[in-house]
C-alpha positions in Angstrom: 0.0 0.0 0.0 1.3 3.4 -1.0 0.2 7.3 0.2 0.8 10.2 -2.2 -0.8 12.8 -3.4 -2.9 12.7 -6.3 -0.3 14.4 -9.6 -1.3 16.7 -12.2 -3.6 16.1 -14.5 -3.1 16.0 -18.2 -6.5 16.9 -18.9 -6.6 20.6 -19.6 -10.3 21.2 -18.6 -8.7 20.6 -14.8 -6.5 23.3 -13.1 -3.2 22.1 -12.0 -3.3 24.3 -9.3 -6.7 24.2 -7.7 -6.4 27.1 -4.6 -9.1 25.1 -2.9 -7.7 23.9 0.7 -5.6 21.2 1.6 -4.4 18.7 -1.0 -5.6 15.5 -1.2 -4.1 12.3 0.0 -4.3 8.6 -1.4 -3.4 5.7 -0.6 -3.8 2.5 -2.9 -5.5 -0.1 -1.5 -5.8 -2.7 -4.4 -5.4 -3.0 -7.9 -7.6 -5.0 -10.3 -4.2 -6.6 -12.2 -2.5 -7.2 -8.9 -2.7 -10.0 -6.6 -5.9 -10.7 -4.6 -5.1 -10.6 -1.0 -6.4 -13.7 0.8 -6.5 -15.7 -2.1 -3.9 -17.9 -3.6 -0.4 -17.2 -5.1 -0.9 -15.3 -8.7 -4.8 -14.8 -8.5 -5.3 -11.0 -9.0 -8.0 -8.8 -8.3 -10.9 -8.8 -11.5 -13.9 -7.1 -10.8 -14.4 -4.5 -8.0 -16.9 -2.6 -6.0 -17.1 0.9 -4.6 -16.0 0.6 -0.9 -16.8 1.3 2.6 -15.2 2.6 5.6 -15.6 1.7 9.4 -14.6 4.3 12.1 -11.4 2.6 13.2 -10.5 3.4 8.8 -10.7 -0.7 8.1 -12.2 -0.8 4.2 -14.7 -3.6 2.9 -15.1 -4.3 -0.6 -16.1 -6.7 -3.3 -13.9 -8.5 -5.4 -15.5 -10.8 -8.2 -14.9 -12.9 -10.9 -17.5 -12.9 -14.1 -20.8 -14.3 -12.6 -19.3 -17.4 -10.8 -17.2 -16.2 -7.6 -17.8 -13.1 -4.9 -15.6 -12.5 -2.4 -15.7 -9.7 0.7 -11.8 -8.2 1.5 -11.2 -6.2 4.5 -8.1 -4.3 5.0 -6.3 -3.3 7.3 -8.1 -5.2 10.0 -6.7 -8.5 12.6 -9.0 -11.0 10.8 -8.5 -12.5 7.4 -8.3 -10.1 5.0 -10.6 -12.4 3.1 -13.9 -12.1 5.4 -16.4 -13.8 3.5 -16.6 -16.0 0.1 -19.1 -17.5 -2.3 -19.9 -20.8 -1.2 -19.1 -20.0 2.9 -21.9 -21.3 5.0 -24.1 -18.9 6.7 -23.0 -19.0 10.5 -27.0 -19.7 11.4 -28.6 -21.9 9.0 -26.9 -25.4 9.0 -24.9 -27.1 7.4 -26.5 -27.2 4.1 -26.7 -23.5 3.4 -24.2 -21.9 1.2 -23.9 -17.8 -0.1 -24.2 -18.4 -3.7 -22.8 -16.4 -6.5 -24.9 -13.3 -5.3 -22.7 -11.2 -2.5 -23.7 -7.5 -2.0 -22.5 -5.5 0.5 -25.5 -3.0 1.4 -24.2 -0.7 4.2 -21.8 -0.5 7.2 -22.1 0.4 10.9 -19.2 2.7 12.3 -17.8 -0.5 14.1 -17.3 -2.1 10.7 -20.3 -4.5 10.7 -21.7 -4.9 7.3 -25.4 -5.2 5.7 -24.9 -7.8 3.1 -28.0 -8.6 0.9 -27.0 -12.7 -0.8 -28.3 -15.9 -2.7 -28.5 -18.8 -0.2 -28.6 -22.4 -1.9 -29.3 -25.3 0.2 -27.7 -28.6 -0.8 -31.1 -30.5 0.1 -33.5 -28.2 -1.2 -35.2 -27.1 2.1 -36.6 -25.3 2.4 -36.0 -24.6 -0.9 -32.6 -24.8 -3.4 -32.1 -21.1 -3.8 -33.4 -18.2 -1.4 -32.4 -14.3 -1.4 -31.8 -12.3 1.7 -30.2 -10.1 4.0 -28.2 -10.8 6.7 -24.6 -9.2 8.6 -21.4 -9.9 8.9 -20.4 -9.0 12.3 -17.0 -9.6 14.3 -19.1 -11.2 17.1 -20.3 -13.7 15.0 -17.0 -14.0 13.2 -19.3 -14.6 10.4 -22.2 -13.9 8.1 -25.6 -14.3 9.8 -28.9 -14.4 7.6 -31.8 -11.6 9.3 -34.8 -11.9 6.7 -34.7 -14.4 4.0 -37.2 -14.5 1.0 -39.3 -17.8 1.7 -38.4 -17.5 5.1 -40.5 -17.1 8.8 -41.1 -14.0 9.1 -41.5 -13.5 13.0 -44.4 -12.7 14.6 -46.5 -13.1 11.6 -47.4 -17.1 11.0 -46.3 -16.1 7.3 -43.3 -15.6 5.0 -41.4 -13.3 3.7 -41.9 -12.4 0.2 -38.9 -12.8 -2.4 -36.3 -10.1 -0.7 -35.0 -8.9 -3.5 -33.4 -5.7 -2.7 -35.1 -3.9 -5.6 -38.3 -4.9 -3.7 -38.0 -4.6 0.0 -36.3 -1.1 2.1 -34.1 -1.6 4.7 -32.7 0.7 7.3 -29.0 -0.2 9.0 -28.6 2.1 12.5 -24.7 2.9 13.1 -25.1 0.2 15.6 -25.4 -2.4 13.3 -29.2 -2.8 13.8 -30.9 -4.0 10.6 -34.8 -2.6 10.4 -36.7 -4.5 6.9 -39.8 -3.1 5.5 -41.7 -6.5 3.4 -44.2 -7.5 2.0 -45.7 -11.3 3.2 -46.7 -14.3 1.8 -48.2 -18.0 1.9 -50.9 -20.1 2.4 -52.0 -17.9 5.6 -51.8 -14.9 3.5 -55.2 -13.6 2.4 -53.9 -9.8 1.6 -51.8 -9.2 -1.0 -51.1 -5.8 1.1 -50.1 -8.0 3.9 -46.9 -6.4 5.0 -44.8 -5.2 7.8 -41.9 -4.1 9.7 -39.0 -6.1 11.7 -35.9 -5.2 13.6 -33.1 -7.0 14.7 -30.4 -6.4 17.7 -27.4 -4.6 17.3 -25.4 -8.1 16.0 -28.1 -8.2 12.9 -29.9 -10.7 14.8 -32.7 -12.2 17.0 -35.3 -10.5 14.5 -38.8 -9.1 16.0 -41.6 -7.9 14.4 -42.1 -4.2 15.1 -46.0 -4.3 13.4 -47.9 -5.6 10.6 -49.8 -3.6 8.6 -53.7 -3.4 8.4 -53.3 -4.9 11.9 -55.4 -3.0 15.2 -53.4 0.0 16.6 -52.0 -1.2 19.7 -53.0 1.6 21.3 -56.2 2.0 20.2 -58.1 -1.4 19.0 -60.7 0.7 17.4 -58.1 2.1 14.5 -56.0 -0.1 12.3 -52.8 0.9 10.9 -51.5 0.4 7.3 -47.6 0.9 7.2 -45.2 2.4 4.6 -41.8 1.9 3.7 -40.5 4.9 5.3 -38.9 3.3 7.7 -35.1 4.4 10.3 -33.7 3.0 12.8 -30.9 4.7 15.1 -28.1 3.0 17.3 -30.6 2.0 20.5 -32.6 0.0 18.0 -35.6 2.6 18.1 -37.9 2.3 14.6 -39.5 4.8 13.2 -41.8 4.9 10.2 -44.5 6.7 9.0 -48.3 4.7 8.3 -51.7 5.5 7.4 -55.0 5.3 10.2 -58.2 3.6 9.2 -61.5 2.6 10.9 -62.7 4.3 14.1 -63.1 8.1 14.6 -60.1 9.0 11.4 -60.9 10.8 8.6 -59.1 11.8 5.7 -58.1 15.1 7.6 -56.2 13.4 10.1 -55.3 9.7 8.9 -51.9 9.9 8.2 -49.1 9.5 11.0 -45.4 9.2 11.9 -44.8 6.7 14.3 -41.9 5.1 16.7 -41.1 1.9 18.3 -38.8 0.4 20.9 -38.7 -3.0 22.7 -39.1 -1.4 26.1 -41.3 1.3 25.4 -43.8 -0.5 22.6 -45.5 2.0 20.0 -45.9 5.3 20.7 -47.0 8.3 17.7 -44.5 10.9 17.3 -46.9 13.1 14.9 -50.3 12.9 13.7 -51.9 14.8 10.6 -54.2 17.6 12.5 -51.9 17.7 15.3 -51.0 21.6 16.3 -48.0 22.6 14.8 -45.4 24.1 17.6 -45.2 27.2 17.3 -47.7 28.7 15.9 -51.2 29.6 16.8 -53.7 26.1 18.1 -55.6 26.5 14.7 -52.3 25.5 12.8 -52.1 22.1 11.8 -49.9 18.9 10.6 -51.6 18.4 7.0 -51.2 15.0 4.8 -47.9 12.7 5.5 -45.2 14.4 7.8 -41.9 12.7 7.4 -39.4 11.5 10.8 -36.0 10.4 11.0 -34.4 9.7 14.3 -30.5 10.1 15.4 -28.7 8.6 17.6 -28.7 11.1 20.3 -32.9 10.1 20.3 -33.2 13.5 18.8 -36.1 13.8 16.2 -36.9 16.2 12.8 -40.6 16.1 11.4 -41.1 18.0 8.2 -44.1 18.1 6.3 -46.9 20.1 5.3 -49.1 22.5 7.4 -52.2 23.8 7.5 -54.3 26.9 8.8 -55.0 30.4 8.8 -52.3 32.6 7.2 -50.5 29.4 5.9 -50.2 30.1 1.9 -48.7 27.4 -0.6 -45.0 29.1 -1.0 -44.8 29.0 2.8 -46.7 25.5 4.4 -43.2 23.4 4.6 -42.1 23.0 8.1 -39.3 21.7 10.2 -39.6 20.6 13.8 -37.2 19.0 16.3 -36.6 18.1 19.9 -32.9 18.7 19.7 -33.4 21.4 22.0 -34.1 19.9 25.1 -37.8 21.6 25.1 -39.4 19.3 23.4 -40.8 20.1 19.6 -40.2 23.2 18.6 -40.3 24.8 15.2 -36.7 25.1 13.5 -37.0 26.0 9.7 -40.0 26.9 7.4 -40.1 27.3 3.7 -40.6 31.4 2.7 -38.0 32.3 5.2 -35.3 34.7 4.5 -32.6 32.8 2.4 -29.4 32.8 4.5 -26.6 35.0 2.9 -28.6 35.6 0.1 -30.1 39.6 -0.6 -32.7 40.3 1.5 -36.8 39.5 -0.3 -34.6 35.7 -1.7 -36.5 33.2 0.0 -36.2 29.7 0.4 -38.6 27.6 -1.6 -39.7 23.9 -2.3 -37.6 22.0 0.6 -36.7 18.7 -0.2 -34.7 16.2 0.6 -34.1 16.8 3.6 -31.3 15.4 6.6 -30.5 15.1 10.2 -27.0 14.4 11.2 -26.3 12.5 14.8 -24.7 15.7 16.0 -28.5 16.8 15.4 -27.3 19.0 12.7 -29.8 19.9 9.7 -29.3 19.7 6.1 -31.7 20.3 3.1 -32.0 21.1 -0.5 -33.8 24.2 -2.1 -35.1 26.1 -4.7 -35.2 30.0 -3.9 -37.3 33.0 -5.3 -37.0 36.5 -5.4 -37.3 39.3 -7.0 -32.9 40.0 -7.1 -32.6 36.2 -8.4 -31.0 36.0 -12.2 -31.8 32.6 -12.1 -34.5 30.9 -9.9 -34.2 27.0 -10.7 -30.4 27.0 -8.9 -30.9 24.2 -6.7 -29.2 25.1 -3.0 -28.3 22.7 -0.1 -28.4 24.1 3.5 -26.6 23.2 6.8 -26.4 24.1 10.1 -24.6 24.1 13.3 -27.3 23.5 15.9 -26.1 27.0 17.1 -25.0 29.1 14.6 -28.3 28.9 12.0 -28.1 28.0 8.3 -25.8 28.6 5.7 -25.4 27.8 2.1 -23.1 25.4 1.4 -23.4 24.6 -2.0 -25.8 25.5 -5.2 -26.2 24.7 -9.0 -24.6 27.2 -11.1 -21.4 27.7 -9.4 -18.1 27.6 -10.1 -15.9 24.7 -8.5 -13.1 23.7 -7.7 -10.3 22.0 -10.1 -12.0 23.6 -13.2 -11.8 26.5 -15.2 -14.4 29.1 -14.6 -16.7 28.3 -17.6 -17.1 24.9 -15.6 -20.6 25.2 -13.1 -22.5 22.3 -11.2 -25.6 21.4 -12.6 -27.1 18.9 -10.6 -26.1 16.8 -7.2 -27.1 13.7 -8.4 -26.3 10.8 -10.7 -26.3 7.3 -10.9 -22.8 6.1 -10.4 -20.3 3.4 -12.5 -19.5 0.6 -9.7 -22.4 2.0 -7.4 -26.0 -0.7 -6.9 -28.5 -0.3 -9.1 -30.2 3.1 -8.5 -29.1 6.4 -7.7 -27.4 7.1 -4.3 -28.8 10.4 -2.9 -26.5 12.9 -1.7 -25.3 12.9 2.3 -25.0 14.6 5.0 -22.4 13.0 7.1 -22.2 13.5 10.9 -19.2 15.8 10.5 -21.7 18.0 8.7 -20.0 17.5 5.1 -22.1 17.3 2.3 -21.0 14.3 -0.2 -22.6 14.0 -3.9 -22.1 12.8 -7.0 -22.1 16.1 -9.4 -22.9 16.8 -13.0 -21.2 19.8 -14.3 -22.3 21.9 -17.2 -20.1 24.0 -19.5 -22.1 26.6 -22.5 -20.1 25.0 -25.2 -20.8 21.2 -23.9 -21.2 18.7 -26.2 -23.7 15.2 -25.6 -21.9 12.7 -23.6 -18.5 15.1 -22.8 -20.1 16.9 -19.4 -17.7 15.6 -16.1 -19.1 13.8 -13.5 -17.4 14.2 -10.4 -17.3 13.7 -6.7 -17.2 16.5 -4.1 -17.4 16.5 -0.1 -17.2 19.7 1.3 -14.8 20.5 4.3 -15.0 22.7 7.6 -15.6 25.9 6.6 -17.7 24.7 3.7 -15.4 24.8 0.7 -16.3 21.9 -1.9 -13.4 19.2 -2.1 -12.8 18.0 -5.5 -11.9 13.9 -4.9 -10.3 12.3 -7.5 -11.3 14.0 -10.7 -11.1 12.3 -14.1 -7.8 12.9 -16.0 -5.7 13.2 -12.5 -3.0 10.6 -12.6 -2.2 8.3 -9.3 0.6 6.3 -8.6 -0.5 2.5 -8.2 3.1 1.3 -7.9 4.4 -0.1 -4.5 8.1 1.0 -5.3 8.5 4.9 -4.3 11.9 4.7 -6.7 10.0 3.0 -9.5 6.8 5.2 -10.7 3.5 3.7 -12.4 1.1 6.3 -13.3 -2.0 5.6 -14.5 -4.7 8.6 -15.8 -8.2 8.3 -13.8 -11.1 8.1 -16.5 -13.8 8.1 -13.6 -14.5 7.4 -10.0 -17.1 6.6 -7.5 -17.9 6.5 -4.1 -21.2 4.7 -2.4 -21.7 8.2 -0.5 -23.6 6.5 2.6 -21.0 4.4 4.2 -18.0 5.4 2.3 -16.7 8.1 4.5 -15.3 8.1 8.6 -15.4 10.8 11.0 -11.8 11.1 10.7 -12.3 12.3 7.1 -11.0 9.7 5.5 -12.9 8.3 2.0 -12.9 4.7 0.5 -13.4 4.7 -3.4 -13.3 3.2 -6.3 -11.5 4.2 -9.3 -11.1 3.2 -12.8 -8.2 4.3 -15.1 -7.9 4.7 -19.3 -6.1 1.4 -19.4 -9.6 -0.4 -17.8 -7.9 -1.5 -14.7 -9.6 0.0 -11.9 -8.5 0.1 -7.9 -9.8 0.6 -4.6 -8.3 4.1 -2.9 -8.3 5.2 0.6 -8.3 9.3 0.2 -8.1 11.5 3.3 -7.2 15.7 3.8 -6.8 18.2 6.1 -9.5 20.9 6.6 -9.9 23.9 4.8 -7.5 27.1 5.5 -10.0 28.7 8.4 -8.2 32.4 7.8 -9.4 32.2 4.5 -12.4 33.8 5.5 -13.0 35.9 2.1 -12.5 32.1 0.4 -10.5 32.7 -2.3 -8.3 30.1 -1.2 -5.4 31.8 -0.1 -4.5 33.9 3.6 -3.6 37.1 3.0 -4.6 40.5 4.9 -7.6 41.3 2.7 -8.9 38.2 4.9 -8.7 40.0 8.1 -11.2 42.1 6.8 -13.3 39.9 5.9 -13.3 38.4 9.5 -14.3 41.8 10.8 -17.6 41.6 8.8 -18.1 37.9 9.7 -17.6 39.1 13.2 -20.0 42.3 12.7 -22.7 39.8 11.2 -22.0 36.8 13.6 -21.5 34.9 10.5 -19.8 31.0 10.4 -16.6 32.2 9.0 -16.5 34.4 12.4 -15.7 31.2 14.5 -11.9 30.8 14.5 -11.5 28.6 17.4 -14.4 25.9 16.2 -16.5 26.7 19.9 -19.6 27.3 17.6 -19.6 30.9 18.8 -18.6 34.4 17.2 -16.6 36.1 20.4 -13.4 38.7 20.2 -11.5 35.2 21.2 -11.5 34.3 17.7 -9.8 37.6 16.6 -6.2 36.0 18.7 -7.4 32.6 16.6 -7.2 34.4 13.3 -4.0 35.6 14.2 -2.8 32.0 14.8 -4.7 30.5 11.9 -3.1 33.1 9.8 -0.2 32.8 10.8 -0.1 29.0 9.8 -1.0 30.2 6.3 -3.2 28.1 4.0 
């Protein structure tokens, strides 16, 4: 394994000297026409998959060969590089089980263990000769353990699963390792074809239990019945929740739709209930159609949705809420609100997409409108602090980093090479970095020649350009002895594929169609640059005094989340480090 920096590209669309930050490091991991660790003596790599990362920086990734052999490598780690194989026996199911030639790794918690979604033949046919499921592979097992598989019990129900094909069934994998599955049922004691419902396991992917069953009584009130969706998360103390639609009883259609929450110890409970006050505002302002919840590990939660009442128009009914604040709900962020940074009468428009951070941090996407806007379908993500408010940290339309000027973003998504099947949405990591996949846009483009690139932005909110098409790395293990090879394109599986320590596992492929998998990490970006032209120089001190005047982010020298004269003396010293 080798760390450098990535060289000069010899593409001329990509600055050689980007100004943005830190420069990035890489380290090569392995290399599709070099051997395969774990397996024998002049066996190399073929196939490969984009990576993931654990907290303590061990990667997992996919190796294959054609459609006959998977395998699952893990390195640096104190177990077998090799972790799991084609044709291992599941550590739960006998004997008789084998993984078959389907191995996909799905997701990783931060200690390392990962969701793996795999074809199970049994070598007697029972219950049946080839099932599809999901299952972990955890360190306590030392092993691969099946959850849910397609054919299989499903607990609590007296049915079975229906075919889990992971293009049919959502799953949700807390940071904990627990696994929480969304399915549909079936059998002969199935008379629904909307039977369906929702399990969890423990923390070792394990010891499934059913969390409900849809079109089932409310356990809390026998009267309603509950229908379920797919909307389902799950944080680190195992705590579901999932969003469902009432029926029978006193519901109508103006207050039938719900968000609710489940825990072994605690049983159901409803979190948010369409027609429900809104906190906040005045009693006659309500929750209207399906609010949306997600859940962080700190057991903070963040309910957006629609709202309802007098003096609610259409361009200002989105709503945030969250009990991150230690006072139970209370309301954070509203579409129509003054867009952040922006001249004042832009407003923020059309939230979507939008995340919650286990630091309890807030992130969302954006259209804005106003009157001063030259162009009113740039996109715009959000982020905040928990202290400090929102900020824009990226949009559509701008410049970035790496490319000449003429180069903008146009969009934050895209479905990836070496990525599953569809589209990986953006992310907001707990470190409060953004990570997409972006198109860029150029006036003169032609079809088919518009970059696709990775970014991840960095502390002060500067996007990170991550191994750009036309760079060069070194894949050879001889410092003395060079081998370039020229990136052609690169991917990352965004959720999963970076660590707290800022560290990235991805996958790259070069012009010579070799590809390899690459550990990239960097320092944080030059805090004195508060003007963010990517250099420290005195017009910057400047700059801090209006950050300081405002009580903007770029303020906050020492990283205490607060604008004070202290960070004046930690300018000074940030300064003085230079960028």
């Amino acid at each position: 394994m080798n760390s450098k920096r990535l060289l000069p590209t010899i593409l001329a669309v990509f600055s050689t000297a980007s100004a943005y930050g830190q420069p990035v490091e890489y380290k090569i991991l392995a290399v599709s026409d070099r051997q395969a660790i774990g397996l024998g003596t002049g066996i190399n790599y073929n196939g490969l998959d984009a990576p993931f990362i654990d907290e303590s920086g061990r990667v997992t990734f996919r190796s294959y060969f054609g459609n006959v052999t998977s395998y699952l490598h893990r390195i640096p780690g104190s177990e077998p590089p090799l972790i799991l194989r084609a044709g291992d026996s599941p550590v739960d199911l006998g004997p008789n089980a084998r993984i078959g030639t389907t191995l996909w790794a799905e997701d990783i918690s931060r200690d390392g263990d990962i969701l793996i979604f795999s074809q199970i033949n049994f070598l007697d046919s029972t219950p049946a000769p080839t099932l599809y499921g999901y299952g972990t592979y955890t360190d306590a097992l030392s092993g691969f353990g099946v959850s849910g598989l397609g054919g299989g019990t499903a607990p609590g129900s007296g049915a079975l699963f229906c075919i889990l094909s992971h293009y049919t069934v959502r799953t949700s994998f807390s940071t904990a390792g627990h696994l929480a599955i969304y399915s549909n049922l079936c059998g002969p004691n199935v008379h629904n074809r909307n039977a369906r419902g929702i399990w969890v396991t423990d923390n070792n992917g394990q010891n499934m239990q059913l969390v409900i069953l849809s079109n089932n009584p409310n356990p809390n009130d026998s009267s309603q019945w509950i229908s379920v969706s797919n909307d389902i998360n799950v944080n680190s103390s195992g705590t579901v929740v999932f969003s469902g639609t009432l029926s029978r009883g006193t519901v109508t259609p103006e207050n039938n739709s719900a968000v609710f929450a489940w825990n072994e110890s605690t049983g159901l409970s409803t979190i948010v209930r369409e027609g429900d006050p809104v906190p906040g505002f005045p009693p006659t302002v309500t929750f209207r159609e399906s609010p949306s919840a997600r859940i962080n590990d700190l057991g903070h939660t963040l309910i957006w949705g629609l709202i309802q009442g007098p003096g609610i128009t259409d361009d200002a009914n989105q709503i945030l809420i969250s009990d991150r604040g230690g006072n139970g709900f209370e309301h954070v962020y509203r579409e129509g609100i003054q867009a952040p940074g922006l001249t004042p009468g832009v407003k923020i428009s059309k939230i979507k997409n939008v995340y919650f951070n286990n630091r309890s941090q807030i992130g969302f996407f954006s259209d804005v409108v106003g009157p001063t806007m030259p162009f009113e379908d740039e996109t715009y993500f959000w982020a905040d602090d928990g202290s400090q408010g929102l900020n824009p940290v990226a949009r559509t339309g701008q410049n970035v980093p790496g490319y000449t000027n003429e180069y903008t973003l146009d969009d934050f998504w895209y479905t990836d090479f070496g990525a599953p099947p569809n589209p990986e949405d953006p992310v907001f990591t707990d470190q409060g970095r953004l990570l997409f996949v972006g198109q860029l846009t150029y006036p003169s483009a032609l079809p088919g020649s518009l970059p696709r690139v990775h970014f991840m932005t960095d502390e002060v909110n500067e996007l990170r350009l991550i191994a750009p098409q036309g760079a060069q790395l070194d894949v050879s293990n001889d410092p003395n002895n060079p081998e370039l090879r020229t990136i052609s394109r690169s991917s990352f599986r965004l959720r999963g594929s970076t660590n707290d320590a800022e560290q990235v596992a991805l996958l790259v492929r070069f012009t010579d169609d070799t590809s390899a998998i690459v550990l990239a990490s960097y320092a944080d970006g030059c805090l004195a640059d508060v003007n963010g032209d990517g250099q420290a120089t005195p017009t910057d001190f400047t700059a801090w005094l209006s950050a300081f005047n405002a009580n903007a982010p770029g303020c906050d020298q020492n990283g205490d989340g607060q604008c004070t004269p202290t960070d004046f003396s930690a300018w000074i010293s940030n300064y003085t480090i230079g960028c």
